[in-house]
ROLO-368861 format. One record per residue: residue number from 1; residue in three letters; z, y, x of N, C-alpha, C in turn. Coordinates in Angstrom, 2 decimals. Layout:
# residues N
+-----+-----+---------+---------+---------+---------+---------+---------+---------+---------+---------+
:   i :  aa :      nz :      ny :      nx :     caz :     cay :     cax :      cz :      cy :      cx :
+-----+-----+---------+---------+---------+---------+---------+---------+---------+---------+---------+
: NUM : Ala :       Z :       Y :       X :       Z :       Y :       X :       Z :       Y :       X :
...
+-----+-----+---------+---------+---------+---------+---------+---------+---------+---------+---------+
***
This chain:
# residues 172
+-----+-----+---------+---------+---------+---------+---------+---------+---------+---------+---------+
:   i :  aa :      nz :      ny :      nx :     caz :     cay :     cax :      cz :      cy :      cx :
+-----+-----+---------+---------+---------+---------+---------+---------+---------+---------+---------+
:   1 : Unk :  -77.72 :  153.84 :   89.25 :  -76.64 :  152.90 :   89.12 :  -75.63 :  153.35 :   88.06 :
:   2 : Unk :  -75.38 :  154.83 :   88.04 :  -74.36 :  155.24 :   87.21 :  -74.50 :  154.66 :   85.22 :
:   3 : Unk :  -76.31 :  154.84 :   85.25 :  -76.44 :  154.08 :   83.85 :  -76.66 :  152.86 :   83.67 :
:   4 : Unk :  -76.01 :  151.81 :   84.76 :  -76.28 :  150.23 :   84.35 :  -75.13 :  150.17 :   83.61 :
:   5 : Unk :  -74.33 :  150.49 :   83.26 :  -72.91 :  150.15 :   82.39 :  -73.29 :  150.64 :   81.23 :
:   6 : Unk :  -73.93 :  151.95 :   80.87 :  -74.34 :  152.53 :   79.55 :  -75.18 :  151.17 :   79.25 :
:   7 : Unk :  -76.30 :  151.15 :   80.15 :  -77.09 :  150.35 :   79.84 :  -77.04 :  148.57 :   79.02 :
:   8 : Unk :  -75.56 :  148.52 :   80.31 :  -75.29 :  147.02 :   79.35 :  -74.58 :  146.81 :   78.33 :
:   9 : Unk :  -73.73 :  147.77 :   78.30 :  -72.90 :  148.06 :   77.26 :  -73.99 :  147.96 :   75.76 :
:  10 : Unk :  -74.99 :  148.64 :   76.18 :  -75.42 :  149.19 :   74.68 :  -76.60 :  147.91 :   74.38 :
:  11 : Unk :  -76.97 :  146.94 :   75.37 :  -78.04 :  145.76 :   75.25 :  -77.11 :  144.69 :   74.70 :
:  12 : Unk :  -75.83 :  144.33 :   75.85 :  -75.05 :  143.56 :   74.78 :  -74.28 :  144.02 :   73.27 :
:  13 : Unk :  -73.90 :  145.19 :   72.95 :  -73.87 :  145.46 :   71.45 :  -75.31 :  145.08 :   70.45 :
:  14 : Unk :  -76.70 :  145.46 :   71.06 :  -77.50 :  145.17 :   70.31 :  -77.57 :  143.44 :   69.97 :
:  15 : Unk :  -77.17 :  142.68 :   71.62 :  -77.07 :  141.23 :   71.38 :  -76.21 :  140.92 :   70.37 :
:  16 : Unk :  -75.10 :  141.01 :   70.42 :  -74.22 :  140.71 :   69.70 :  -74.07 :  140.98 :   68.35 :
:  17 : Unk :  -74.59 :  142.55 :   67.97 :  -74.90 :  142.40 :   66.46 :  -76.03 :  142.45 :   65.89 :
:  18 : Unk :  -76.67 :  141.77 :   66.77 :  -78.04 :  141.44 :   65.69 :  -78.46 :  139.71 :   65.94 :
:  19 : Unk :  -78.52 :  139.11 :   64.79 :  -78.58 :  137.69 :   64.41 :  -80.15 :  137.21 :   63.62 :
:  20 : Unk :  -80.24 :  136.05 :   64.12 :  -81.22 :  136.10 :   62.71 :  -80.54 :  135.99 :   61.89 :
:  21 : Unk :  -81.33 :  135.97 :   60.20 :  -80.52 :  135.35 :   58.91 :  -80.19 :  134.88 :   58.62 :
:  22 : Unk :  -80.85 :  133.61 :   59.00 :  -80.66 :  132.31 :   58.90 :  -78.86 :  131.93 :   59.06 :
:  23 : Unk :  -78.78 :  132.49 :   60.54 :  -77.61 :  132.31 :   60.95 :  -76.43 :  132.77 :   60.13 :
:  24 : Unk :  -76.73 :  133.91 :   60.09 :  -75.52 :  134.93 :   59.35 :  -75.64 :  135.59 :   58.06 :
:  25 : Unk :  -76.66 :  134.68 :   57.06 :  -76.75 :  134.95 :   55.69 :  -76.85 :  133.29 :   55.24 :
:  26 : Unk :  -77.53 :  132.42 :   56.05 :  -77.49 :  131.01 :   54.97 :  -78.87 :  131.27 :   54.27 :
:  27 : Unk :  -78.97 :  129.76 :   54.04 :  -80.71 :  129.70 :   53.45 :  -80.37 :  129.68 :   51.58 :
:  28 : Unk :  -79.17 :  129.51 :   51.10 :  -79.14 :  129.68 :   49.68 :  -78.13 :  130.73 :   49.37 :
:  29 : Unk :  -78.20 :  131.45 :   47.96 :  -77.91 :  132.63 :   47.45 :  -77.18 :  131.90 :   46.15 :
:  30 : Unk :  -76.30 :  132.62 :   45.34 :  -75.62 :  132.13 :   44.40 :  -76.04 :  133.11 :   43.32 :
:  31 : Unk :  -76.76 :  132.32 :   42.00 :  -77.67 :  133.28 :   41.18 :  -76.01 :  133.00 :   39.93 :
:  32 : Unk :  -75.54 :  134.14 :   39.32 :  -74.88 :  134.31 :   38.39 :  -75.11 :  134.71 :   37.04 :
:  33 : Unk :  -74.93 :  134.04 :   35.93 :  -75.66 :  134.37 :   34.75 :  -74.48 :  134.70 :   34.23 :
:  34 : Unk :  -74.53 :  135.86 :   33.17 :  -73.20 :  135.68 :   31.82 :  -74.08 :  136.71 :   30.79 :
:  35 : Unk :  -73.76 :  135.98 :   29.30 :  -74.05 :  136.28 :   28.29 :  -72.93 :  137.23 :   27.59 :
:  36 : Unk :  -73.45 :  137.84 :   26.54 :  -72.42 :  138.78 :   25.71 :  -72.95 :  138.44 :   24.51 :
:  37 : Unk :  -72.89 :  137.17 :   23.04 :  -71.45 :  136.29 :   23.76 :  -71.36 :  135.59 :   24.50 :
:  38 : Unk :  -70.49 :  134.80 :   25.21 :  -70.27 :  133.84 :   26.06 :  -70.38 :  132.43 :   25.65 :
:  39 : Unk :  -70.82 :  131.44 :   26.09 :  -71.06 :  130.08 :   25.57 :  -72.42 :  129.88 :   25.64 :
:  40 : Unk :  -73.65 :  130.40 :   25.62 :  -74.97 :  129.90 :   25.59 :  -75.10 :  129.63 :   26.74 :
:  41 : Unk :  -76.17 :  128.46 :   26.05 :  -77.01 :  127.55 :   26.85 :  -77.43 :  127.94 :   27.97 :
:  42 : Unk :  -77.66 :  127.78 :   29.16 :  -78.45 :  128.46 :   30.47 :  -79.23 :  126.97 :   31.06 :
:  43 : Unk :  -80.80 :  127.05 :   31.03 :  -81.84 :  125.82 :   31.66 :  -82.31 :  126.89 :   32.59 :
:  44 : Unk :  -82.42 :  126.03 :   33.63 :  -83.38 :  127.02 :   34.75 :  -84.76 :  126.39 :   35.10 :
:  45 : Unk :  -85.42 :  126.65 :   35.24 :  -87.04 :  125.76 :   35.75 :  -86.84 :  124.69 :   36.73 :
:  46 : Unk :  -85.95 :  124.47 :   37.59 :  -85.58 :  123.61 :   38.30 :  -84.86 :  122.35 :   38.07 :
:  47 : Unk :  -84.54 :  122.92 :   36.33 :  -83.96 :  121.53 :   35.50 :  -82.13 :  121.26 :   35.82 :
:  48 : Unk :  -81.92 :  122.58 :   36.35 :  -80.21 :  122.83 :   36.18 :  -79.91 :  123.47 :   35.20 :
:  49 : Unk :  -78.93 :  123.43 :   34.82 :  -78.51 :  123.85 :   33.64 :  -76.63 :  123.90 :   33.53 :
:  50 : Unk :  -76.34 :  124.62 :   32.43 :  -75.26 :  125.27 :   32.35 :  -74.79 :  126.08 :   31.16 :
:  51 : Unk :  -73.43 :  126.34 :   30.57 :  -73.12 :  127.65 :   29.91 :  -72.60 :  128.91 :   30.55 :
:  52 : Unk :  -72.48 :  129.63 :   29.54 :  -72.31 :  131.14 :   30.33 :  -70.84 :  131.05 :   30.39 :
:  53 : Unk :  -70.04 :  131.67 :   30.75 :  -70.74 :  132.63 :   32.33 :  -71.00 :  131.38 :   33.45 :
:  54 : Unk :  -72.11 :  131.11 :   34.02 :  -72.63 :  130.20 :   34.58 :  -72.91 :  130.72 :   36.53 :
:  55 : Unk :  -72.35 :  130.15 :   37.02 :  -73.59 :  130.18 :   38.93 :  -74.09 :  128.93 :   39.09 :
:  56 : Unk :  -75.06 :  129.49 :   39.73 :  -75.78 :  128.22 :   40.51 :  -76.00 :  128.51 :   41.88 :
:  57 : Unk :  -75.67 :  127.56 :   42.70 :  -76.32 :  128.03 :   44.35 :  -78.08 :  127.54 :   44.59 :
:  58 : Unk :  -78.90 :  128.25 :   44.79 :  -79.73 :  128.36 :   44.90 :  -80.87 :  128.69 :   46.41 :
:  59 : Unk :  -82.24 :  127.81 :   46.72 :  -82.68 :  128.29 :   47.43 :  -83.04 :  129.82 :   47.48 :
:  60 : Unk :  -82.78 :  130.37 :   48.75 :  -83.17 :  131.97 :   48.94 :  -85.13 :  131.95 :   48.33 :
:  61 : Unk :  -85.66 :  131.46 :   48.80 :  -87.08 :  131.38 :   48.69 :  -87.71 :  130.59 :   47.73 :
:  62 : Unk :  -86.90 :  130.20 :   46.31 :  -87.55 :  129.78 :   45.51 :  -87.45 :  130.53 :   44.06 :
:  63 : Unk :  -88.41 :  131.06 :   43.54 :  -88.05 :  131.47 :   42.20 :  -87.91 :  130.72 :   41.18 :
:  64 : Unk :  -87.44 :  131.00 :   40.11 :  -87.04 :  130.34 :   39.39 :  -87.32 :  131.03 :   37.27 :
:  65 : Unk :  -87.35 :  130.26 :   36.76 :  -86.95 :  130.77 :   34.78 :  -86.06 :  130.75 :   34.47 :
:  66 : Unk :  -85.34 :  131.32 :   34.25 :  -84.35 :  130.98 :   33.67 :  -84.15 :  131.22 :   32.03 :
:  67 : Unk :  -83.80 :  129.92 :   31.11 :  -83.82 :  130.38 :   29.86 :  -82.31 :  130.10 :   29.28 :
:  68 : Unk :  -82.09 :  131.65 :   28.45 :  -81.00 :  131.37 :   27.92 :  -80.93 :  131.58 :   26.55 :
:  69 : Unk :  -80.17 :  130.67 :   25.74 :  -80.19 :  130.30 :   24.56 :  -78.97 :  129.89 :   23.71 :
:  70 : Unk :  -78.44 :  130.41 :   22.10 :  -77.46 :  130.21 :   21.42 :  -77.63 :  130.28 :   20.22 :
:  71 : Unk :  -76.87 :  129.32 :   19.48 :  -77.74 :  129.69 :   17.76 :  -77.46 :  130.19 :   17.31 :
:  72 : Unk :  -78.02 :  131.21 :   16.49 :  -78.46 :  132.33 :   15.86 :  -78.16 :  133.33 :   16.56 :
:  73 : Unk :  -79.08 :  133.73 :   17.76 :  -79.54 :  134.57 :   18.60 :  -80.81 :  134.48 :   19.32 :
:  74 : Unk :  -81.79 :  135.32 :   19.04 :  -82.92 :  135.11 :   20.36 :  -82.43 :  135.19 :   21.43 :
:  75 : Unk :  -83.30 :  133.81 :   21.65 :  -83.66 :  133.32 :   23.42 :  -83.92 :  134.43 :   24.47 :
:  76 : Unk :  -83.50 :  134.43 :   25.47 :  -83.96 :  135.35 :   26.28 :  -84.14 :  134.32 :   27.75 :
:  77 : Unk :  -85.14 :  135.10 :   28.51 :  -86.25 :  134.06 :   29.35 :  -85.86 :  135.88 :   30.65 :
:  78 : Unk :  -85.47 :  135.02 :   31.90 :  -85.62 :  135.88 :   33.00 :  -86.26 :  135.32 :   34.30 :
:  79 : Unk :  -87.18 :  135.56 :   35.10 :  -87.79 :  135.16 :   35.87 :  -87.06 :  135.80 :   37.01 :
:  80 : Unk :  -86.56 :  134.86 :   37.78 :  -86.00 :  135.46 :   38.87 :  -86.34 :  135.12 :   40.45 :
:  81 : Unk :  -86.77 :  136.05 :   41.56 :  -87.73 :  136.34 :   42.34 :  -86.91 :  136.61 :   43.83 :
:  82 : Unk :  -87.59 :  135.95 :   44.50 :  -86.52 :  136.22 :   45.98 :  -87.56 :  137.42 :   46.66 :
:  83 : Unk :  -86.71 :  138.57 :   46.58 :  -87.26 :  139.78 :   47.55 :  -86.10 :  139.81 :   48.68 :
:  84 : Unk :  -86.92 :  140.61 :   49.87 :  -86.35 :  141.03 :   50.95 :  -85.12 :  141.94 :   50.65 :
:  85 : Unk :  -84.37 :  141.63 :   51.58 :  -83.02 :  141.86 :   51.16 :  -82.68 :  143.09 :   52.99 :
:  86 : Unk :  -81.75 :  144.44 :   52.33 :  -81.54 :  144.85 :   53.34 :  -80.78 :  144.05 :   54.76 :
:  87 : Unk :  -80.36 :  143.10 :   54.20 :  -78.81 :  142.54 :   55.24 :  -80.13 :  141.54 :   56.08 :
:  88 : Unk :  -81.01 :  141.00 :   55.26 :  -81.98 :  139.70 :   55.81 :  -83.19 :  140.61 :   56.31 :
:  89 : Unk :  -83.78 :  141.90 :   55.66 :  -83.77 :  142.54 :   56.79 :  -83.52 :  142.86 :   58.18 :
:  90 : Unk :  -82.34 :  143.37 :   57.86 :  -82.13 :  143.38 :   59.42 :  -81.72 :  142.71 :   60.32 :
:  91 : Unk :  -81.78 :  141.33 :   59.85 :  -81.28 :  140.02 :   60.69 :  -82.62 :  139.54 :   61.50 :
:  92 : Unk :  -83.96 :  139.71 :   60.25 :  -85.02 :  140.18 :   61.34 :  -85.51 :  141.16 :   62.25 :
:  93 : Unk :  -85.26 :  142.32 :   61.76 :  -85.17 :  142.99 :   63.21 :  -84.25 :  142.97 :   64.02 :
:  94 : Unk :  -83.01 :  141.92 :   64.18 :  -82.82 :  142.08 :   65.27 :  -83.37 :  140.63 :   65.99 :
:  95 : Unk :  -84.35 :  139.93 :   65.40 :  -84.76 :  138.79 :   65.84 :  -85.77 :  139.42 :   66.85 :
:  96 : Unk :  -86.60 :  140.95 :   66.04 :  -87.66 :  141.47 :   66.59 :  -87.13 :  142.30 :   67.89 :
:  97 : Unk :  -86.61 :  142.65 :   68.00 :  -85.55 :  143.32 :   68.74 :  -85.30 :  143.03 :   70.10 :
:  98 : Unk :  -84.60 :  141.67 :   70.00 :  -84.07 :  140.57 :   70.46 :  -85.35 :  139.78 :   71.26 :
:  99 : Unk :  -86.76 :  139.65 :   70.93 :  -87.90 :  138.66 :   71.39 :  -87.35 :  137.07 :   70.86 :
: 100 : Unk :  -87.32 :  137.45 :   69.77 :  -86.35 :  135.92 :   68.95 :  -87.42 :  135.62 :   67.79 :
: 101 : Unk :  -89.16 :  135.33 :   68.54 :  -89.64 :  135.23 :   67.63 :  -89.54 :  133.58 :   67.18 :
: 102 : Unk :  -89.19 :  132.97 :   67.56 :  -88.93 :  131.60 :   66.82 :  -87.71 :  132.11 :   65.96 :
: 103 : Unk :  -86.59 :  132.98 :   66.14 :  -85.77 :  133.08 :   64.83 :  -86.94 :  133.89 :   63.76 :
: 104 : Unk :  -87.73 :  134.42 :   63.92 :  -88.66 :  135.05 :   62.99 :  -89.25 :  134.14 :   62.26 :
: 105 : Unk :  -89.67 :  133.08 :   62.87 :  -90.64 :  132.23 :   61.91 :  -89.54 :  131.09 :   61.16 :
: 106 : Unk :  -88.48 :  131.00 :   61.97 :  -87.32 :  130.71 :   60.79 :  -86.61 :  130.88 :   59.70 :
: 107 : Unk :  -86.62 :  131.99 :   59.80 :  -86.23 :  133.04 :   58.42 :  -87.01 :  133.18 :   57.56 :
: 108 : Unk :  -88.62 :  133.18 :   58.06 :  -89.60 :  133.60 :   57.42 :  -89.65 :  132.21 :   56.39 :
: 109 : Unk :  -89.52 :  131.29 :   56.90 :  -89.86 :  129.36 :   56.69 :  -88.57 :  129.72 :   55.52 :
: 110 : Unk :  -87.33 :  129.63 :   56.08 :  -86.46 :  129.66 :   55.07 :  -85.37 :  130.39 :   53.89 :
: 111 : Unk :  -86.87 :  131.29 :   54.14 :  -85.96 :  132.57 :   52.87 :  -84.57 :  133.28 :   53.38 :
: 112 : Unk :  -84.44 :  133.46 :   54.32 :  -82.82 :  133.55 :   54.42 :  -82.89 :  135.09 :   54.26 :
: 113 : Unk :  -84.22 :  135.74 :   55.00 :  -84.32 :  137.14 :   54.51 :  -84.02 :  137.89 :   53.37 :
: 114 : Unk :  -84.10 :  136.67 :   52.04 :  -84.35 :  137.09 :   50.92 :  -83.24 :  137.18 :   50.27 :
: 115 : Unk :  -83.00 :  137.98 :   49.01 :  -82.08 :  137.90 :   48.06 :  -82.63 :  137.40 :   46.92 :
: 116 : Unk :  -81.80 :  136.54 :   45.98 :  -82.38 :  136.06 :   44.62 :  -82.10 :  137.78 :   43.22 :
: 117 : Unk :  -83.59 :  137.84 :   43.07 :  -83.45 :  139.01 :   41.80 :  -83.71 :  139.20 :   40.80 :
: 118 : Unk :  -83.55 :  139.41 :   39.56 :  -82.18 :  139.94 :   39.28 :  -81.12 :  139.17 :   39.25 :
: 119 : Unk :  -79.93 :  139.73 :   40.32 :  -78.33 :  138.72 :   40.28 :  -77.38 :  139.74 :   40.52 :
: 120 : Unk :  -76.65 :  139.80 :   39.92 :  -76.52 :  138.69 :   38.41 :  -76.93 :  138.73 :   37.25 :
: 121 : Unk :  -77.05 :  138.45 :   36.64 :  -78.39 :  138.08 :   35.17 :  -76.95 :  138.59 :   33.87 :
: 122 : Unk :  -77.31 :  140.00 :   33.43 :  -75.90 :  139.97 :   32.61 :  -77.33 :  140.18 :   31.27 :
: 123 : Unk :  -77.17 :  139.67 :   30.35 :  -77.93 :  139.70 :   28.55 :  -76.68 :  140.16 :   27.70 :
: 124 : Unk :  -76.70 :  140.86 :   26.76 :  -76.19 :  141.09 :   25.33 :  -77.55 :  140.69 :   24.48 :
: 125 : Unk :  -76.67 :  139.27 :   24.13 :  -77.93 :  138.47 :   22.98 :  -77.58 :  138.98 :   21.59 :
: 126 : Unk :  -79.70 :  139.09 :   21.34 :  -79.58 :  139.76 :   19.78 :  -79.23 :  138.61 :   18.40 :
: 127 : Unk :  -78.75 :  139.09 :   17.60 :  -78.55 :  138.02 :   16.50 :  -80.26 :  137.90 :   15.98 :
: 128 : Unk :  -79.97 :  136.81 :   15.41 :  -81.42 :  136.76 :   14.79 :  -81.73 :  137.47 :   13.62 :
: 129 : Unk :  -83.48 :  137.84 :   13.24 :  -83.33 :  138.44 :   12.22 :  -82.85 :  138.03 :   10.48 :
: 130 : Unk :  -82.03 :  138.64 :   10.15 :  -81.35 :  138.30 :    8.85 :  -80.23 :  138.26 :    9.27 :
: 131 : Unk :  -79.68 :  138.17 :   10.55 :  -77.87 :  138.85 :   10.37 :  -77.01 :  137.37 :   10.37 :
: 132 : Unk :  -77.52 :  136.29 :   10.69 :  -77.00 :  134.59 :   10.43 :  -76.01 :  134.84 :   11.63 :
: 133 : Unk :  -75.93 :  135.28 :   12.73 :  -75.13 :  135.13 :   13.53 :  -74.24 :  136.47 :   13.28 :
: 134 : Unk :  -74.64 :  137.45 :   12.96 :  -73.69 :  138.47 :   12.45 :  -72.80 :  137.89 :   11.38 :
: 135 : Unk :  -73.51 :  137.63 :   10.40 :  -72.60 :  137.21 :    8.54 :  -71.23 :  136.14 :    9.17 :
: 136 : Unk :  -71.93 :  135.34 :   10.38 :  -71.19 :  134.23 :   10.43 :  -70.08 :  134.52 :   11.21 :
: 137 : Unk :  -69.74 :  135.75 :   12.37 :  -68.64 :  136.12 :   13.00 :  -68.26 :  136.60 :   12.39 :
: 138 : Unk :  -68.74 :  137.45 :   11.26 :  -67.35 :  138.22 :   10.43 :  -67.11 :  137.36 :    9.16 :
: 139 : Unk :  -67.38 :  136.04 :    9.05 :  -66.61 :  135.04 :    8.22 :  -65.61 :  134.50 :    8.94 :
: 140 : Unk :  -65.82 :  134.27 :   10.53 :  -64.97 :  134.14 :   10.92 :  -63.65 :  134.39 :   11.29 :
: 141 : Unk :  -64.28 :  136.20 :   11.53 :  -63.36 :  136.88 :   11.72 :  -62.23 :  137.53 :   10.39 :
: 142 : Unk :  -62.74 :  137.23 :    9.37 :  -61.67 :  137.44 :    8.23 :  -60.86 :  136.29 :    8.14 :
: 143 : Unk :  -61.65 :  134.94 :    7.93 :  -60.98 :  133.66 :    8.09 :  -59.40 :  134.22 :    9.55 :
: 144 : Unk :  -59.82 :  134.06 :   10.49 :  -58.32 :  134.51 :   11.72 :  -57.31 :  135.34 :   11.02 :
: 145 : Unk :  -58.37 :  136.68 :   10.40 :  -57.04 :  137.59 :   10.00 :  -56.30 :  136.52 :    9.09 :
: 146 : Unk :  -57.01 :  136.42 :    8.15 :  -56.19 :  135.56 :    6.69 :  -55.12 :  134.50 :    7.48 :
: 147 : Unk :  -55.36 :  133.77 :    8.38 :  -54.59 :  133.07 :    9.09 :  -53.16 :  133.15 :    9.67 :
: 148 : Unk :  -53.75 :  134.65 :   11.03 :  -52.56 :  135.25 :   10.99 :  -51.94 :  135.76 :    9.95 :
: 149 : Unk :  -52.55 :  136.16 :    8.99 :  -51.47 :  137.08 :    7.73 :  -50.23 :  135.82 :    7.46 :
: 150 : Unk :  -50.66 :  134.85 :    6.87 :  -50.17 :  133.00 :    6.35 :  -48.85 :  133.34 :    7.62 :
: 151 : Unk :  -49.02 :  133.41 :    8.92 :  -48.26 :  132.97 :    9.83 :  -47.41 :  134.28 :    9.54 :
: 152 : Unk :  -47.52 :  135.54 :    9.41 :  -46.69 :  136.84 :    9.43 :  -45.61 :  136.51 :    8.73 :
: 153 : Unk :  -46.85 :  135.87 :    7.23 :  -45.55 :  136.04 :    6.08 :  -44.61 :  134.88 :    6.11 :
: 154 : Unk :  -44.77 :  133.63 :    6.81 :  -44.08 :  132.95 :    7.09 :  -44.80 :  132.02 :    6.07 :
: 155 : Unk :  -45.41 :  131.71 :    5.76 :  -46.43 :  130.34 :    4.75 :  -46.87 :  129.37 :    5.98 :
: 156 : Unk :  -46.93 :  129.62 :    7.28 :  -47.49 :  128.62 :    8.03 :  -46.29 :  128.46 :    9.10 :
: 157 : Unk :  -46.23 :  127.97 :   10.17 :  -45.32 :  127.75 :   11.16 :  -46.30 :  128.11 :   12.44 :
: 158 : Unk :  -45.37 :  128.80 :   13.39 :  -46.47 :  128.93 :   14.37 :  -47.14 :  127.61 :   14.82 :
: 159 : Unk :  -46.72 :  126.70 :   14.73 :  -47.11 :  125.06 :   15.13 :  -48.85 :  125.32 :   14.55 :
: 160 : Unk :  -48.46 :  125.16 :   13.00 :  -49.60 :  124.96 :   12.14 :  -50.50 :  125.84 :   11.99 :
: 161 : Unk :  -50.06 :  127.48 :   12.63 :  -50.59 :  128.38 :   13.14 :  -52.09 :  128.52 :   14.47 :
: 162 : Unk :  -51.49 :  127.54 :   15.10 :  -52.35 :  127.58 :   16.37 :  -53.39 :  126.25 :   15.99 :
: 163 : Unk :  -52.49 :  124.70 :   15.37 :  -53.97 :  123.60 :   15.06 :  -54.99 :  124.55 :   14.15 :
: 164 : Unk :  -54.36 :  125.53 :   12.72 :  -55.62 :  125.49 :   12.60 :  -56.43 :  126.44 :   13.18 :
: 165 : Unk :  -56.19 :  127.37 :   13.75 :  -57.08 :  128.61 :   14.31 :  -58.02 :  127.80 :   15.23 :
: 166 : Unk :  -57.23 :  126.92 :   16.05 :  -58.22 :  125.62 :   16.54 :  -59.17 :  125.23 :   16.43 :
: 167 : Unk :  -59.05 :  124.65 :   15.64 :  -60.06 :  123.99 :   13.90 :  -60.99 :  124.93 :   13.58 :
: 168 : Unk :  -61.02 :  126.41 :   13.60 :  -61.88 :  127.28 :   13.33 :  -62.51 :  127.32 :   14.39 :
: 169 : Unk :  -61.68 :  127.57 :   15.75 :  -62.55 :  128.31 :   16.81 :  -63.40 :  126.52 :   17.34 :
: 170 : Unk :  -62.85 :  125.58 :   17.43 :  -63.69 :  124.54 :   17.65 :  -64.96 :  124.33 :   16.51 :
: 171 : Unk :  -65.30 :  124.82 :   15.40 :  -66.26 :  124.75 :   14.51 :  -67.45 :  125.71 :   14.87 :
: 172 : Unk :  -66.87 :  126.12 :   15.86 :  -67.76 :  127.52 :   16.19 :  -69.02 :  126.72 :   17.16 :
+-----+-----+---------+---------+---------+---------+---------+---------+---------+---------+---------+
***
């Protein structure tokens, strides 16, 4: 008798913190993309789409392509894969645990076990070969200085200062 209190004590802690996944992870995962630079294109195989820095909420159990793209930079293409996840892990064992095999074949049905991988999706995109996306930021980037200089010396107004830097960075 003295260990029915250990005893329940330690059956209801196992009740209580062990869940399926389903429950206490959710059947979708939030896949996060960002580029270095920022602004490209992001299509995923599922026909969503986006710029960087981009999320999408996503099924746990579906993989996906993801292609990302900007001009004058190669494309870069990531295939991303729902593996077992420690937390969805152990939401099944405590299904197993528990005799919660209908939460087992739930989790199993709806990915909740899983994590989406690789997330978050970080790229530093290459310029293309011949330097077109290189030549063209540091035209830009002299163009700004020359700009600010105009505004230092007092040839522009800060007004006329900011439309045109505008004007540049919207041409981009």
């Amino acid at each position: 008798m003295r260990h029915l209190p250990v005893s329940f004590l330690l059956g209801s802690t196992l009740l209580l913190t062990s869940g399926c996944a389903t429950v206490t992870r959710g059947t979708t995962d939030t896949l996060v993309i960002e580029s270095d630079p920022p602004g490209a294109q992001v299509t995923l195989s599922n026909g969503m789409s986006g710029q960087t820095p981009a999320s999408f909420k996503l099924s746990r159990k579906t993989a996906v392509v993801v292609d990302i793209a900007k001009a004058g930079y190669e494309p870069v293409k990531v295939n991303v894969q729902p593996q077992i996840s420690g937390a969805g892990g152990a939401g099944m064992a405590g299904n197993v645990l528990v005799g919660g095999l209908i939460g087992v074949a739930v989790d199993a049905g709806t990915g909740a076990m899983n994590d989406l991988k690789p997330n978050p999706i970080q790229v530093r995109l290459a310029p293309l070969a011949g330097g077109a996306a290189s030549q063209s930021a540091t035209a830009i980037d002299a163009r700004l200085q020359r700009l600010a200089a105009m505004r230092r010396s007092g040839a522009l107004t800060e007004t006329e200062y900011r439309r045109k830097r505008a004007e540049i960075l919207d041409g981009l």
